[in-house]
VONUBA-634285 format. One record per residue: x, y, z of N, C-alpha, C in turn. Coordinates in steps of 0.05 Angstrom, whole numbers, plus 5000, padded with zeros to 4 digits. Example, Ala and Ser with C-alpha at 12.3 -4.5 7.8 and 13.67 -1.06 7.14 Angstrom:
BEGIN
526448865156524649105156526449345156/525749555142527349795143525850015157/
END
This chain:
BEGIN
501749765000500050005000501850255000/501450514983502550694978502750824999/504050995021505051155044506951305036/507051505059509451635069509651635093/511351535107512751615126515251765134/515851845157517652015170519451895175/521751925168524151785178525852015180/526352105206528452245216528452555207/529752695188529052955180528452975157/527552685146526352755112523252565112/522452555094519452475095519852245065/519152015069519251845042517251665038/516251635013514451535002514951194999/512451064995513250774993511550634980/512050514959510250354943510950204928/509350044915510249814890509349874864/511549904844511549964818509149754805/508249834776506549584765508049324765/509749284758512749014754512548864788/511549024802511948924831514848984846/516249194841517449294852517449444867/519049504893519349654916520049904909/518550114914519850284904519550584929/522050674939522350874964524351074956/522651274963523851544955524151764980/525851884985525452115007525652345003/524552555013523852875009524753005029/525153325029526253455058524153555065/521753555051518853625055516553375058/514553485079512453315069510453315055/510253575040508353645018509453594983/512053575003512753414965512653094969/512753054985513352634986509652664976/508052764982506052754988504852784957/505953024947505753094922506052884892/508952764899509752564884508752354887/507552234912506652004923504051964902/502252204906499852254886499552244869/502852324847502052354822502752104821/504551934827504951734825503451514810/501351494838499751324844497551384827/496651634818494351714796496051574762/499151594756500051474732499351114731/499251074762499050714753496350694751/494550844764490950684768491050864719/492451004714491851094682493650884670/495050774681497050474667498750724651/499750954655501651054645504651104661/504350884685506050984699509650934683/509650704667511850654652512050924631/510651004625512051284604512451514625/513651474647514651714663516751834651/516752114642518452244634521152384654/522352414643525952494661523952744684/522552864676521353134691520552954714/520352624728518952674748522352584765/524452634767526352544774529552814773/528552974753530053184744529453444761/531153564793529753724807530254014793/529254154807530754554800533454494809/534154394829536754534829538954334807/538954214797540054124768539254274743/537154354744536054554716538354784732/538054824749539655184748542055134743/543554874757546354844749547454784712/545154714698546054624685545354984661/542955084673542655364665545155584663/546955484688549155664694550755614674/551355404668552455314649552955384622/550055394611549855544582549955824586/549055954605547656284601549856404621/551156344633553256534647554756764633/554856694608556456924598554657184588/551657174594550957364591551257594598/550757804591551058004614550558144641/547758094640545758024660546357864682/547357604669547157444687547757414712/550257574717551857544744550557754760/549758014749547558204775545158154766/542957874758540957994755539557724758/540257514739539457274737540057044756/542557184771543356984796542157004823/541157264816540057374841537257274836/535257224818533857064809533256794808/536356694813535856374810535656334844/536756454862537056424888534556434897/532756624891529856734906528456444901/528856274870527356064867527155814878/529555874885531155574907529155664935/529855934945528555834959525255904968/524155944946521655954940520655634941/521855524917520855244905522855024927/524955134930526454824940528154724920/530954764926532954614908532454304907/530554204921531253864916527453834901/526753974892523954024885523253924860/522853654845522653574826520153804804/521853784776520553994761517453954758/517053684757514053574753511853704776/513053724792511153814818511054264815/512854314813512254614799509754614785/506854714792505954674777503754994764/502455124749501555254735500855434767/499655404786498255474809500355564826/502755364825505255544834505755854832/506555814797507055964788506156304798/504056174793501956394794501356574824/502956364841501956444871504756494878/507056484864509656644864509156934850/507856954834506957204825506057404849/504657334848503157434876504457514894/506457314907507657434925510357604915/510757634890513257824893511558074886/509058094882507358254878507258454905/506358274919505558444952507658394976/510458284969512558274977514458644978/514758684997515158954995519258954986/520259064984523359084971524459174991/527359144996528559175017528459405026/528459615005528159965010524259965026/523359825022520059775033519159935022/519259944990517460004977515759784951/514259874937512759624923513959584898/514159264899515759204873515259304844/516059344827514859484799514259244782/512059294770511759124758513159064733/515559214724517159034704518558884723/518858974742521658844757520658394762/517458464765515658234770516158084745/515258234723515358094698517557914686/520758054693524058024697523857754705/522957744726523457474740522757354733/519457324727517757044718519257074681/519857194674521157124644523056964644/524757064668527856894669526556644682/524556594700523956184707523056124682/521256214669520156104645522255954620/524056234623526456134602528655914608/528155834627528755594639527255334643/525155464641523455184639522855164607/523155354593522955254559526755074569/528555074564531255104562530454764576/528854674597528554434611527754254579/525154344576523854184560526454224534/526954354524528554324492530954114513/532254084533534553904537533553674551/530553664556529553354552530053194584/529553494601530053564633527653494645/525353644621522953624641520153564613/517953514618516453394593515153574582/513853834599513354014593512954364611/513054564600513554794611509654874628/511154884646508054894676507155134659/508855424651507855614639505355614619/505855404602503755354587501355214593/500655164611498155044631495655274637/496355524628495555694640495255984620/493456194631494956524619497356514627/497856794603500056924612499957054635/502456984646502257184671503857354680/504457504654506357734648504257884649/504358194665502758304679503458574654/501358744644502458984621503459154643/505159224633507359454645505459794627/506559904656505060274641508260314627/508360434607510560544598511060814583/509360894594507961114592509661324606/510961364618513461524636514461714612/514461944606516862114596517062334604/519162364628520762564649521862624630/521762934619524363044606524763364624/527263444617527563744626527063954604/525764074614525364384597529064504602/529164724589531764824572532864954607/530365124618531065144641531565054665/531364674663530864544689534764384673/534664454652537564334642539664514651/539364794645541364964655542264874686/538864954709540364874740542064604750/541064414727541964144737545164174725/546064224706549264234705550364424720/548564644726550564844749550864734772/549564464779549464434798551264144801/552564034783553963774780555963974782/558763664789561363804797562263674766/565063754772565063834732566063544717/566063274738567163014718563462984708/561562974728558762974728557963104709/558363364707557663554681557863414651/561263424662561463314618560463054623/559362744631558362514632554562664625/553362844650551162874640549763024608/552463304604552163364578551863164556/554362974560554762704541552062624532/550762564557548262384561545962584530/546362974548543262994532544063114505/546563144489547363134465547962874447/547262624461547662364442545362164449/543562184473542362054481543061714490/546361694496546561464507545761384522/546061064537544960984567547761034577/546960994604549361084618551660894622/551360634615552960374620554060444589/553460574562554260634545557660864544/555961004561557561224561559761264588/558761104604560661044622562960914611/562760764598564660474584565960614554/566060814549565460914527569661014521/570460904504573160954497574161144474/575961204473577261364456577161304420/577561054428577660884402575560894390/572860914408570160924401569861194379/571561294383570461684380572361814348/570561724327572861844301571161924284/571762014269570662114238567562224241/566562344268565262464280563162294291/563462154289561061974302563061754333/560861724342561661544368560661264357/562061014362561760774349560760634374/558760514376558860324405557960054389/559559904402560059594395557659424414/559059454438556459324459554359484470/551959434462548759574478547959444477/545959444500543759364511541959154493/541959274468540359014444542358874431/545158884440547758714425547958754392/546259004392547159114361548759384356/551059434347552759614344550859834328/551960104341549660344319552160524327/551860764310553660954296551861204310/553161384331551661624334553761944329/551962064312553462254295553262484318/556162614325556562884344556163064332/554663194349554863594332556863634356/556763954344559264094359559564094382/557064104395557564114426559263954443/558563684425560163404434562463384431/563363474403565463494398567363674408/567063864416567764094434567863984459/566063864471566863694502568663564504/569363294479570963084475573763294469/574363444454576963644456577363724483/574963874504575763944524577463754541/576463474545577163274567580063194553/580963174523582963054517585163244525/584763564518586463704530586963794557/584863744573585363684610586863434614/586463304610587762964612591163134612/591463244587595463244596596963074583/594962914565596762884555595662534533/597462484526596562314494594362034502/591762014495590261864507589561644486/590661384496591161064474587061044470/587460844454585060794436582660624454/584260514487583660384494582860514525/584760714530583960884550580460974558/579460984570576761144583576961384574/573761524563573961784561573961954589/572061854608570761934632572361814652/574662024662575961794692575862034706/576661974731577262144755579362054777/581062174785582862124802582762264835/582462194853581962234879584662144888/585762514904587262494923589462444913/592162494935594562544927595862264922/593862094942595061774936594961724909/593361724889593261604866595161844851/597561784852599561984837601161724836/602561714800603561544791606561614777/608261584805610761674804611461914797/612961974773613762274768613362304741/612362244735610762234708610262674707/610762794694609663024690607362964667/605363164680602563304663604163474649/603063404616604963634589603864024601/605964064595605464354594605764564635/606364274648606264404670607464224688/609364224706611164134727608663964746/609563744756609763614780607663344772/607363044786606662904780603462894769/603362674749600462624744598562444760/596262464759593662334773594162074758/593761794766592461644759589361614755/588561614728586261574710584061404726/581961394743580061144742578261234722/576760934717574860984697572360964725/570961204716568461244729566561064730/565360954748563560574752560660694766/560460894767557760964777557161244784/554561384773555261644788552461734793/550861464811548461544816547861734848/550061674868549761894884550262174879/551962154866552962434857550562564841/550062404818548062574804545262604823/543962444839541862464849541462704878/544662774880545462974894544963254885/545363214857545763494838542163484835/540863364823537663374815536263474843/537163374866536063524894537263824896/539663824897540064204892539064294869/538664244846537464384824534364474825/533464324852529764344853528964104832/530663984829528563804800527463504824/525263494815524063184821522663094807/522762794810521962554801523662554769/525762514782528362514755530662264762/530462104732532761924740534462044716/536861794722538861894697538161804671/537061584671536161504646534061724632/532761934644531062014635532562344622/535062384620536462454611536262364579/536462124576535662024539533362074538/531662064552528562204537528662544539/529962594553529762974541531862934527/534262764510534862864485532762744459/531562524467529062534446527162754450/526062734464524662954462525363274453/527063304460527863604449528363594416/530063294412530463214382528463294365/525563144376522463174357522263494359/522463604379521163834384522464114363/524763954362526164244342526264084310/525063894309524363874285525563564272/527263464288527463124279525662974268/526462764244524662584251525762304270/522262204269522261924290523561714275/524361654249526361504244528361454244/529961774243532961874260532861904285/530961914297531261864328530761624333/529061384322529761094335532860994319/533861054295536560934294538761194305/538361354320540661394338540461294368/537361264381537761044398537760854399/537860744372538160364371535760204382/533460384377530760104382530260024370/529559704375529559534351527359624322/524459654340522059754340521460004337/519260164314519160374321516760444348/516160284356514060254375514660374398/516960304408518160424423518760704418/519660874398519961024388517361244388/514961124380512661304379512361404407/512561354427513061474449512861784447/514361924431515462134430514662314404/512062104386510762244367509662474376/507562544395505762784405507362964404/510362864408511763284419511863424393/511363304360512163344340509863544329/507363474344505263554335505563944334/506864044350506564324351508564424331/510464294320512364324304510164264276/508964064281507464044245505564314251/504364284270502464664259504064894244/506464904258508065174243508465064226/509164844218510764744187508064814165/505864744172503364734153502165074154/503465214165502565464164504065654147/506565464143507865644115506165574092/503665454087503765424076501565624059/500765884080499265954076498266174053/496666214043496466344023497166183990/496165943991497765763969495865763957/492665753967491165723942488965993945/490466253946489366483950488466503915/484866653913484966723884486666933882/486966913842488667083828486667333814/488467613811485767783802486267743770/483167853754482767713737483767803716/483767673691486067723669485167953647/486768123639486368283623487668293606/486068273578485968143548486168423536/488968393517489068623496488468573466/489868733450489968533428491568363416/493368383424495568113425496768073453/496168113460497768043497495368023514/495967763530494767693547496267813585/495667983593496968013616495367823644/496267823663495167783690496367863714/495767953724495768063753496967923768/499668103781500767813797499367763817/500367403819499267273839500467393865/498967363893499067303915503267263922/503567423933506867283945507167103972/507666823961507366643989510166704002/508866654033512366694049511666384054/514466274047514665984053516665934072/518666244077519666224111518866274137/516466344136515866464161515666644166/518566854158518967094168518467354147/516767364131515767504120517567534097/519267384089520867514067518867514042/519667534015518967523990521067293972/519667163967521466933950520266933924/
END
């Protein structure tokens, strides 16, 4: 007869296969011995118990090890997906066979990272929710294609990717841009200028090399969608990138950082002279973060509810507003989609009224024609201004 009993600090199941074999299993739970015991015992009374697939024997914590395996080299992976695989362990249970995960799980892990408050004790965002259940999912497809588990619990069910608002676009007016650089100290300044004359992300431009920077455009190799894009400098940029090469002191390799900073007398690297002026040079760091700093500067400037990323939406936005189009602004930020991109259609709309107002006077009547005897004269037409500013063309 099928049981579980307790033996010591694990809980194990006991029964006889169809063949008449003994068959004992142990759990560190008793809602899983209990679990498996069930499904068990429901495969033999269906006589399917011989087509048991690897999924009832194959736990999570072998899918993750073997996950680490392929996907480690992502980029993600080490701050984002590891920190992900840990919550599941111990959500689900590293010794937690994949078969027992099931659709109702899922769903009641939702939930709780839903009304689970974040260490800062505030409420999780719902991309941050969506992040997670994408990355178990892609693991449980990754189970089934390596023949781990029989099929993905995900598909038992809706989706339970929750729609995200994305709707957010913080930008600065011309005036909320002035206070915020007067108010950065000056490695902060040229990194935030960077930001709203090219519209990089900041892991872009942080990482961002010399070598990157020629024939007027900035080249970036690695982003965020792992597709290389070409962004063309106007002068301002280019005028910045001169400024920092000629503070530096001196000849900067292809491989060097544009953006470093040196703190303090300790980081002085022997006797090296700075060109043009006596006594040793700073050693170079390359700058790795500058969210206190900048979130320092947005509190003295009076600005709120401002991140740094929202720095690339006031250079789209200002882009449309002085007259861009949305197809040069999604391939200088590299979205795959213009979907993403329409975001930023509405700001264009006040720009098409003036554009359609040159156009006025185009189908004004003409006065009427006066017939001689060999010449036909007419009255000039109407003079359109097609600049705006009253000229005569």
């Amino acid at each position: 007869m099928a049981k579980v009993r307790k033996r010591g600090d694990t809980y194990q199941i006991d029964y006889f296969d169809p063949t008449g074999k003994r068959v004992r299993k142990s759990f560190k739970r008793r809602k899983d011995a209990e679990a498996e015991l069930a499904k068990r015992v429901s495969l033999i009374h269906e006589g399917r118990y011989l087509d048991v697939k690897k999924d009832l024997k194959t736990t999570l914590g072998e899918l993750i090890k073997r996950y680490k395996e392929n996907y480690s080299h992502q980029p993600s992976f080490g701050s984002w997906k590891t920190f992900c695989m840990d919550r599941f362990k111990d959500r689900f249970g590293d010794e937690t066979v994949l078969s027992n995960i099931r659709y109702v799980d899922l769903e009641g892990y939702r939930t709780h990272l839903r009304q689970k408050p974040t260490k800062s004790g505030s409420i999780r965002k719902t991309a941050t929710v969506n992040r997670e259940l994408s990355c178990l999912r892609h693991m449980f497809n990754k189970a089934v294609e390596w023949e781990m588990a029989e099929q993905n619990p995900f598909n038992r069910g809706k989706c339970l990717v929750v729609k995200e608002n994305n709707s957010r676009l913080r930008f600065l007016s011309e005036d909320e841009i002035g206070r915020l650089l007067d108010e950065c100290p000056k490695h902060l300044r040229q990194i935030v200028e960077s930001a709203l004359n090219t519209g990089m992300r900041r892991g872009e431009i942080l990482s961002l090399t010399w070598g990157q920077i020629k024939n007027g455009f900035i080249y970036l190799q690695k982003t965020k969608t792992d597709e290389r894009r070409e962004i063309p400098m106007n002068d301002t940029i280019k005028n910045l990138f001169d400024q920092i090469r000629k503070e530096n002191g001196f000849r900067v390799g292809d491989n060097d950082e544009v953006f470093t900073f040196a703190k303090g007398e300790d980081k002085l690297k022997g006797k090296v002279p700075v060109r043009g002026r006596p006594g040793p040079a700073p050693i170079p760091e390359q700058i790795i973060s500058v969210k206190s700093s900048f979130n320092t500067s947005v509190r003295r400037a009076g600005i709120v509810n401002f991140r740094f990323h929202d720095l690339r939406h006031t250079f789209a936005s200002h882009f449309i507003m002085r007259g861009g189009s949305l197809k040069e602004l999604q391939e200088i930020l590299g979205h795959k989609t213009m979907t993403m991109t329409m975001r930023y259609a509405h700001l264009s709309q006040e720009h098409k009224k003036k554009a359609v107002n040159l156009l006025n006077g185009l189908t004004a009547p003409c006065h009427k024609t006066v017939t001689s005897e060999s010449v036909t004269v007419s009255q000039p037409r109407q003079v359109i201004d097609f600049t705006g500013r009253g000229e005569r063309i």
